[in-house]
C-alpha positions in Angstrom: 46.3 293.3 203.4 49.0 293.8 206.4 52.2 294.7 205.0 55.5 293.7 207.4 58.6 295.5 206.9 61.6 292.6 207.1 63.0 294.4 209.8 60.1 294.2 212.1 59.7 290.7 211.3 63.2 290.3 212.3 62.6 292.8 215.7 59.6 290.4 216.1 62.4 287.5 217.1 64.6 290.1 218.5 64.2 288.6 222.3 65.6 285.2 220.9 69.3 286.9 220.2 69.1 289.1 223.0 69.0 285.8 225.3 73.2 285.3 224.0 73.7 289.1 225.8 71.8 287.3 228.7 73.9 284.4 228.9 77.5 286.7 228.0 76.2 288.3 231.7 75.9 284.8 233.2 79.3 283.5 232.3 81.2 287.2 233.3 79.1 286.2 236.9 79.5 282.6 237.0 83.4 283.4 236.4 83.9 286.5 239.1 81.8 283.7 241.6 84.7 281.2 240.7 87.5 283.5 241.2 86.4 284.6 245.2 85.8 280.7 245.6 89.4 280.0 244.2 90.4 283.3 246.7 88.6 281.8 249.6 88.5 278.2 249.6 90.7 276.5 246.3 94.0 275.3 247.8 95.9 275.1 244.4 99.3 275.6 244.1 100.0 279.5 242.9 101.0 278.8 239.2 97.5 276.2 238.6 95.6 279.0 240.6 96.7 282.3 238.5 96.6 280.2 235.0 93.4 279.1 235.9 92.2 282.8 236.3 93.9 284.1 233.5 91.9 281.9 231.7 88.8 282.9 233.1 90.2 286.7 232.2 90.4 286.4 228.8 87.3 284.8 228.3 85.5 287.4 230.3 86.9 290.0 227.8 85.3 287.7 225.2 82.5 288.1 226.4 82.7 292.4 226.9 84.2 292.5 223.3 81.2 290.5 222.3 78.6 292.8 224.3 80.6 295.7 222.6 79.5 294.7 219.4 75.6 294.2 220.3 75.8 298.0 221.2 77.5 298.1 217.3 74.4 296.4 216.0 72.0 298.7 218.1 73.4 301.6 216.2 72.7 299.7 212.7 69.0 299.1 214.5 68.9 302.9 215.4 69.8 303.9 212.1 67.2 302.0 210.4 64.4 303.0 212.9 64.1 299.3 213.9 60.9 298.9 215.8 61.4 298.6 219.4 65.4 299.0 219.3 65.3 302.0 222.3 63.8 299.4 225.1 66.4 296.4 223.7 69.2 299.1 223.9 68.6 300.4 227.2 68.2 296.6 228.3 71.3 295.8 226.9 73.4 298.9 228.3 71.9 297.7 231.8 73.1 294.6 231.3 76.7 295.6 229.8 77.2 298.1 232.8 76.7 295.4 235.4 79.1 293.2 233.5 81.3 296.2 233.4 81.1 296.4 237.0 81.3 292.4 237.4 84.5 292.0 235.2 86.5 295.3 237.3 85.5 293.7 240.5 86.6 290.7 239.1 90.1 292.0 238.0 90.3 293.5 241.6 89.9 290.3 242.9 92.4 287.9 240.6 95.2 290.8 240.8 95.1 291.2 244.8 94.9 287.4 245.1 98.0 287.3 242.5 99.6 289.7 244.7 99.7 287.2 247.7 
């Protein structure tokens, strides 16, 4: 008889919550995209213009504090020799580095654009 350890029946649907890590990526993009369109091309008035991308600030450091604690639950998976964990934590840190990158160019862009 085949004997499964729970936690490689849980690594088994690991791809399933790595798809929120996925989609924490998308919105950090989606929301640098929004802030060179609102540099370029929005012609709001300056207080609608920096509220609106303070508010896409804070919820892009949402979404690295949440990343930050995947790389928290890849050390749990580490610890307990999870099957698999090495290729979902070097995904992930890919992923988190070009968020990384995304949300400084991002804060480059919103504080210049402030600065006008």
């Amino acid at each position: 008889m085949l004997e499964i350890s729970p936690l490689d029946d849980v690594m088994s649907y690991f791809h399933l919550i790595f798809f929120t890590y996925i989609v924490l990526f998308i919105v950090i993009t989606l929301n640098f995209t929004k802030a060179i369109y609102i540099n370029k091309k929005l012609n709001l008035n300056n207080s609608s213009r920096k509220t609106l991308q303070i508010f896409d600030l804070s919820m892009n450091t949402f979404c690295v504090l949440a990343m930050l604690s995947g790389h928290v639950f890849q050390g749990v998976l580490a610890d307990n020799n999870a099957l698999g964990w090495t290729t979902w934590n070097n995904r992930l840190l890919l992923i988190s580095i070009m968020s990384l990158i995304i949300f400084i160019l991002n804060l480059i862009v919103v504080f210049k654009n402030n600065k006008k």
